[in-house]
C-alpha positions in Angstrom: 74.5 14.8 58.1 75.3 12.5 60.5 78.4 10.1 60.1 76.7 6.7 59.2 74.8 8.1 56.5 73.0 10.7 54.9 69.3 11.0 54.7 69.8 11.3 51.2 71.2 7.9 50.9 68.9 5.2 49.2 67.2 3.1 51.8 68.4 0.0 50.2 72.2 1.2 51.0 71.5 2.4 54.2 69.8 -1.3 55.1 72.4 -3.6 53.6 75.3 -1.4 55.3 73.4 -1.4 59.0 71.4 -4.5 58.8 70.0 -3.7 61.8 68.0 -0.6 60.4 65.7 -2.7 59.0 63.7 -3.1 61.9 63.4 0.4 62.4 61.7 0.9 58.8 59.3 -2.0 59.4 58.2 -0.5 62.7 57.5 2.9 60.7 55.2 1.1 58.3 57.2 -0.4 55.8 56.6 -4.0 56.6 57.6 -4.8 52.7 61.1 -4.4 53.7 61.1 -7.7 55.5 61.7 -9.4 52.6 64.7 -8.8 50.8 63.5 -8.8 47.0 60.9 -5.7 48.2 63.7 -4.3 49.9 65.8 -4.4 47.0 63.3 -3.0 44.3 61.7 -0.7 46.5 64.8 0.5 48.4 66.8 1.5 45.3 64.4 3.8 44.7 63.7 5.7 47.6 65.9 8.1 49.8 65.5 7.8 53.6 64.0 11.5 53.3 62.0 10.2 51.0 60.7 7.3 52.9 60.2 9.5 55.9 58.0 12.2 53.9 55.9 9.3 52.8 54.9 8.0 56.0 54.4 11.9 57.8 57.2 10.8 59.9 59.5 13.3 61.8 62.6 13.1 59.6 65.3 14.7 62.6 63.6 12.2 65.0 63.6 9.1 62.8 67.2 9.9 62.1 67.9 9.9 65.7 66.3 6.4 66.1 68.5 4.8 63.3 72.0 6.5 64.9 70.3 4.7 67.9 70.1 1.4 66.6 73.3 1.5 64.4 75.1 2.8 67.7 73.8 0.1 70.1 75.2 -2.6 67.1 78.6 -1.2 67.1 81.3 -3.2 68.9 83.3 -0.3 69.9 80.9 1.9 70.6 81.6 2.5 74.3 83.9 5.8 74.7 87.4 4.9 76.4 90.2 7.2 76.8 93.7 5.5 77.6 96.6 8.0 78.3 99.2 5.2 78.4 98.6 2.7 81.7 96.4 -0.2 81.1 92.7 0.7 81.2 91.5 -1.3 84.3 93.7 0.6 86.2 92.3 3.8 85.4 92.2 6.8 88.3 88.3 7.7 87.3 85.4 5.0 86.3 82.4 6.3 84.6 79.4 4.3 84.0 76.3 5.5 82.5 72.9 5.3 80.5 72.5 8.2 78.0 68.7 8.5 76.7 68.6 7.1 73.3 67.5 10.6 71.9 70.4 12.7 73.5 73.2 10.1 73.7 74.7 11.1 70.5 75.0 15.0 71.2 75.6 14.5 74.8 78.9 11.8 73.9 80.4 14.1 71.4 80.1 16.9 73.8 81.5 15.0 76.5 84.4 13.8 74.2 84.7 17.2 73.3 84.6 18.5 77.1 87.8 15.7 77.6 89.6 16.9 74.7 89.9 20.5 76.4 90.9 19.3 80.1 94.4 19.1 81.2 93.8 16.1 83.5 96.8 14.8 85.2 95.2 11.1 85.9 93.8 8.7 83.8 90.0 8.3 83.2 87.7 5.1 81.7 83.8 6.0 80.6 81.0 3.5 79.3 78.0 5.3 78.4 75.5 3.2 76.7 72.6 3.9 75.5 69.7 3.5 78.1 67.4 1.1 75.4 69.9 -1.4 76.3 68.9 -1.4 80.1 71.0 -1.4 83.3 71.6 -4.9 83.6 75.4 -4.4 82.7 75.6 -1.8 85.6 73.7 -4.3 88.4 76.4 -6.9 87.0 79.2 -4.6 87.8 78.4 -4.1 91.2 76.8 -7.1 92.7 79.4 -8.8 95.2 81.8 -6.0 95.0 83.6 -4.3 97.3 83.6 0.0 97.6 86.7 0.3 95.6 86.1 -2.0 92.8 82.7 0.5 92.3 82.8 2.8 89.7 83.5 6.5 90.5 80.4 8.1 88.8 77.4 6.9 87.8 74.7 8.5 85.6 71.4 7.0 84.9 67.6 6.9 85.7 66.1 4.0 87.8 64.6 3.7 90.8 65.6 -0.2 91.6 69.1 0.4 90.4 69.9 3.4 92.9 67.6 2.6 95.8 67.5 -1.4 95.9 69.7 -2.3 99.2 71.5 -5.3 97.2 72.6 -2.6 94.8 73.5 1.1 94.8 71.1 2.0 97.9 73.5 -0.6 100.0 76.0 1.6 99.3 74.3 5.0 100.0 73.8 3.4 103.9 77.8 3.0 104.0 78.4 6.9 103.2 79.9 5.7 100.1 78.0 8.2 97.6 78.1 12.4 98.0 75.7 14.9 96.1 79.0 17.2 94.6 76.5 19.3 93.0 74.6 21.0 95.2 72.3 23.6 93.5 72.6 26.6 95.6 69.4 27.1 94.1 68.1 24.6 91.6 65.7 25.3 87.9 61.8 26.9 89.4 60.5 23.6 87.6 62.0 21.4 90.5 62.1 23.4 93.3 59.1 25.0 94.3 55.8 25.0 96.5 55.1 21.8 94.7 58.2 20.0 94.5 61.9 20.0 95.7 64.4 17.7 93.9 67.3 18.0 95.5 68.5 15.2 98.0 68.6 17.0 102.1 71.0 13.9 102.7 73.6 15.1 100.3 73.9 11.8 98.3 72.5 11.9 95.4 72.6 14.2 92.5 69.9 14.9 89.8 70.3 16.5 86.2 67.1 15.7 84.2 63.8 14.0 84.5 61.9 11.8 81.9 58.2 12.4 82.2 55.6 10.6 81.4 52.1 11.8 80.2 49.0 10.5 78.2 48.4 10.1 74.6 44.2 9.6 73.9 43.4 8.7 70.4 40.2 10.7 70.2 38.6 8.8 67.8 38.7 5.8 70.1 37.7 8.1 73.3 34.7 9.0 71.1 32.2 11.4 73.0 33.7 9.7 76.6 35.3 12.6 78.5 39.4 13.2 78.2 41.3 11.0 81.3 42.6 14.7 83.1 44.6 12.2 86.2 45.8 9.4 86.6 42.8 8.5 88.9 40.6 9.0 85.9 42.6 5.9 84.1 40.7 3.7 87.0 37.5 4.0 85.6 35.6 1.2 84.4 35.1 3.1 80.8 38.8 2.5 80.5 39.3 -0.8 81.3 41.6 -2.9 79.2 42.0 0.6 77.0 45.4 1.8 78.3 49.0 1.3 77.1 52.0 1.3 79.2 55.6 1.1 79.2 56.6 -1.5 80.3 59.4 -2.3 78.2 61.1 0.9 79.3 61.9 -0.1 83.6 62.7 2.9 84.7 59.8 4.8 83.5 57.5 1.7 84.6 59.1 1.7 87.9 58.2 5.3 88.9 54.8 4.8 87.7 54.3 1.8 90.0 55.9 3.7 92.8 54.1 7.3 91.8 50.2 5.0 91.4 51.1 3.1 94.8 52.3 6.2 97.1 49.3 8.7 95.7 46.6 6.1 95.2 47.8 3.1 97.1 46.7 -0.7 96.6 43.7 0.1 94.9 45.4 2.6 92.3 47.6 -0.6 91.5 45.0 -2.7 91.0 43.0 -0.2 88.6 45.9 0.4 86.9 46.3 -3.5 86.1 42.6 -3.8 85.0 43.1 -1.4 82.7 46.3 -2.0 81.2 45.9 -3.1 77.3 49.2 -4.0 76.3 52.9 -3.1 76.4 54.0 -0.8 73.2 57.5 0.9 72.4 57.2 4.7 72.5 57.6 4.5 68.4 54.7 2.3 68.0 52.8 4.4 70.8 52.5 7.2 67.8 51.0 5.3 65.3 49.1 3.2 67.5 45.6 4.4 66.3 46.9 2.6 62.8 46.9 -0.7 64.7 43.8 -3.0 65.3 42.8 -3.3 68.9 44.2 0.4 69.2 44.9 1.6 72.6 42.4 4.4 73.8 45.2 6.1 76.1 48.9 5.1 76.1 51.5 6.2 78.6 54.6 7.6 77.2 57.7 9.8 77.5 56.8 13.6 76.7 59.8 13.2 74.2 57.4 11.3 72.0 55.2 14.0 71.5 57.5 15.5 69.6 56.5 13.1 66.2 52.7 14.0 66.9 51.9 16.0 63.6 48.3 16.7 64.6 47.2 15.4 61.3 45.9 12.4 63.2 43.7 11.4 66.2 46.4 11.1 68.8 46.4 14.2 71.3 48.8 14.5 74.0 47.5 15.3 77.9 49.6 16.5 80.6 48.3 15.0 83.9 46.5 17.6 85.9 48.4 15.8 89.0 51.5 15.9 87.5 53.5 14.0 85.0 55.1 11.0 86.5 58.9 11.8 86.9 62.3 8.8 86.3 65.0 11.3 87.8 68.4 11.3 85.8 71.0 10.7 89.0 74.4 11.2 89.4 76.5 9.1 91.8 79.6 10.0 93.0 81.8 8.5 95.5 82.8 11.0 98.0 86.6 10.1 98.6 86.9 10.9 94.9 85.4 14.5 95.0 88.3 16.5 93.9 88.8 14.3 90.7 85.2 13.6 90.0 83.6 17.9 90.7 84.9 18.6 86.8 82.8 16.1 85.7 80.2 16.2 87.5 79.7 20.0 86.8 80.2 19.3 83.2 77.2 17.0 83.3 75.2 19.5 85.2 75.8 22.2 83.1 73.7 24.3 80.9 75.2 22.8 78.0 74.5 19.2 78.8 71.0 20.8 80.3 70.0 21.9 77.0 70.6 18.9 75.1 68.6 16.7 78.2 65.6 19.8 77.8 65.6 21.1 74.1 66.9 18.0 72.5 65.2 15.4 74.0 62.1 17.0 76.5 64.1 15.6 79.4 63.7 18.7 81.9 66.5 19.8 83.1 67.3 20.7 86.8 69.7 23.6 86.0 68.8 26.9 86.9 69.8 29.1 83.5 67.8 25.9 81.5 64.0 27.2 80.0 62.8 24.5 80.4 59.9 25.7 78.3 57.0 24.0 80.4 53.5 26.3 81.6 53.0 26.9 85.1 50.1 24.2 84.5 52.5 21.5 84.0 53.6 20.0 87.0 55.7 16.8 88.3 54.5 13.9 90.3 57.4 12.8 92.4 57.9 10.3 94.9 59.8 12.8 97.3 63.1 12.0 99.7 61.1 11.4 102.7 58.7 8.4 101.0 62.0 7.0 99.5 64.1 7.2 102.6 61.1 5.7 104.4 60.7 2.4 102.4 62.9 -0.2 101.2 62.6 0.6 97.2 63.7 -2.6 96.1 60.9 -4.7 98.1 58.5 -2.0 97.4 58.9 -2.5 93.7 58.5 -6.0 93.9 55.2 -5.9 95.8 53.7 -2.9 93.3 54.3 -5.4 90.5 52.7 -8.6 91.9 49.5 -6.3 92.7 49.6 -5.0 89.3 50.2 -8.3 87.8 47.7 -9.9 89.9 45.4 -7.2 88.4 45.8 -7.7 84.7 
C-alpha cells in the first residue's frame, strides 16, 4: 500500500479524491470514465485491482503510474529541508529529474539517507519528476552567474548538459567536476564496446534509459523482424514506426545516435518512416488502436507490462540500444560538501532501484544489471560529444528529420 490509496480502493474514490487519475484510467481503456455518470455507476463497483485484472494490465506498474500523476499534481511535492536559515540561502542546491517509475523509491530513500546524516550546513533539493521536462532547470540557469547555479544536478538530456547557452557553457569555464570517479565502473558500461566514464573529469553518470523496438507481429506479418536500426530505413517500413517524441531526452539521443552512426541519410529514413508520436503507456496497447504502429520505439522499462498474451514482442537492437545517460553535475569548489551526496546517488542502493525497479541500467560495479552479453549500448561516446556543438547539432538533426516526415 502506497500512501494515496490502496489498490483495493473503489475506482470511483480513488478518481474523485485525485481527479487527475482519470486520465490514467481512460488511457488504460476505460474511456467510459470520461463521463461522470459512467464513472460513478461503474466506479463504485470496481476496485483498482479489479480494474487492472480486467484490462491484463500490470497492477505494481499501473500503480506506479497513478503515484506519478497524483505526485506531479501535488503543490508541495518538491522535497525541502530547512534547518532554521531561510531557504534561498541554503549551503547546498539540488536540482533534479527522477524517472517517473523510480522517483518514488528513490525520494524516500534519499529523505531517508538525510534523516541519517549529521550535516553541519543547510541543504535545498527539488527533484521532480522527469514527465514534467527540464524546462524549470533551463529557466534556472539561463542568465545566471556560477554562484547563483545550483550545486548538483541530476538528470538525463543531452541539450540540457551539452548546449553552450546552458550547462555545456559552464563545463568550458571548469565550473563542473566528475566526484565520482569509478575506479572501475559496472562491465555493461565499460568494456571493448563501450566506456561511460567522462576522460575530462566533468561529468558523472549513474544510469542509462534505453531504448529498443517493440514489433506487433501481427502487423509485420510474414516481413522479416527490424534486427537495427538501419533496418527501420527500409521502404517496407515506411510510415510504420512510432517514436518518442514526447519524451526529449530519449528523442534527443536517438537523433544524435541515427545521425553519428548513419548520418544525413539515417535522418532522413528515420523521418520517412516515422508514423506518429505515442506515450510509452499507449506504445503497449498500441496493436488495440486503428492505424497501429508496426514497430514503436520505447524505453526497455516498458517492456515490463508486455504479458505475451498479445502480438507485441520486444527486440533489442543488434547495434545496440540507444542510450539517454542519467548525469550528475557537480560544481567542483563544492566537492567536500557535495561527495556525500553524490556517492549516495551512485550507490548500489540507488543503483538498484534505477536497474531492478525501473530497467534503467546502472553504472555501478556491485549492480547485476541482469542484461545478456548480446545486449549492447549505442552511445554517442566523449570524443563525438567533445567534438561538436550539441546544442546546434540537435537543432540541425531535427530540421532533417522534420524535413523528412
Amino acid at each position: 500500500m502506497n500512501k494515496y490509496f490502496n489498490i483495493n480502493d473503489k475506482v470511483y474514490d480513488l478518481t474523485q479524491k485525485y481527479p487527475e487519475t482519470i486520465d490514467v484510467f481512460v488511457e488504460a481503456g476505460f474511456e467510459q470514465l470520461k463521463n461522470d455518470t459512467m464513472r460513478k455507476v461503474m466506479g463504485k463497483t470496481i476496485s483498482v485491482e479489479m480494474a487492472c485484472k480486467s484490462k491484463k494490465i500490470n497492477t505494481d506498474l499501473f500503480e506506479e503510474k497513478l503515484i506519478d500523476i497524483i505526485e506531479e499534481n501535488l503543490t508541495d511535492v518538491d522535497g525541502k529541508m530547512d534547518t532554521g536559515k531561510n531557504i534561498k540561502d541554503a549551503d547546498i542546491k539540488i536540482n533534479g529529474i527522477l524517472p517517473c517509475p523510480v522517483r518514488l523509491p528513490m525520494l524516500e530513500g534519499f529523505e531517508d539517507f538525510l534523516e541519517n546524516q549529521d550535516l553541519a550546513y543547510d541543504i535545498e533539493y527539488d527533484l521532480k519528476v522527469a514527465s514534467g521536462g527540464v524546462d524549470w532547470i533551463k529557466d534556472k540557469i539561463k542568465g545566471v552567474d556560477e554562484d547563483s547555479l545550483p550545486d548538483l544536478f541530476m538528470s538525463a538530456g543531452f541539450d540540457l548538459f551539452f548546449d553552450k547557452t546552458l550547462m555545456g557553457g559552464f563545463k568550458e569555464k571548469g565550473v563542473f567536476k566528475d566526484l565520482l570517479r569509478y575506479e572501475k565502473m559496472n562491465k555493461d558500461f565499460q568494456n571493448d564496446h563501450i566506456d561511460l566514464q567522462d576522460p575530462d573529469g566533468n561529468y558523472s553518470i549513474i544510469g542509462v534509459v534505453p531504448a529498443v523496438f517493440l514489433v506487433n507481429k501481427e502487423e509485420i506479418g510474414d516481413r522479416e523482424f527490424p534486427k537495427t536500426w538501419k533496418d527501420l530505413f527500409k521502404e517496407e517500413f515506411r510510415g510504420e514506426v512510432s517514436l518518442p517524441i514526447g519524451d526529449f531526452d530519449l528523442f534527443n539521443a536517438i537523433l544524435l545516435n541515427i545521425y553519428k552512426t548513419y548520418g544525413k541519410e539515417g535522418l532522413e529514413g528515420l523521418g520517412k518512416s516515422f508514423m506518429r508520436n505515442l506515450h510509452p503507456s499507449e506504445m503497449v496497447k498500441s496493436y488495440k488502436k486503428k492505424d497501429k504502429p508496426t514497430v514503436t520505439i520505447m524505453p526497455y522499462f516498458f517492456t515490463k507490462m508486455i504479458t505475451g498474451k498479445g502480438p507485441m514482442v520486444p527486440v533489442w537492437p543488434e547495434d545496440g540500444a540507444v542510450i539517454s545517460p542519467i548525469f550528475l553535475l557537480s560544481k567542483g569548489k563544492k566537492e567536500e560538501k557535495l561527495k556525500p551526496f553524490v556517492d549516495y546517488f551512485a550507490s548500489k542502493e540507488i543503483g538498484e532501484i534505477l536497474s531492478h525497479n525501473g530497467k534503467f541500467p546502472s553504472t555501478n560495479i556491485e549492480v547485476d544489471n541482469e542484461l545478456k552479453d548480446s545486449q549492447k549500448f549505442m552511445w554517442l561516446g566523449w570524443d563525438f560529444i567533445n567534438n561538436n556543438d550539441i546544442g546546434r547539432l540537435l537543432k540541425e538533426c531535427e530540421e532533417i528529420f522534420n524535413k523528412s516526415v
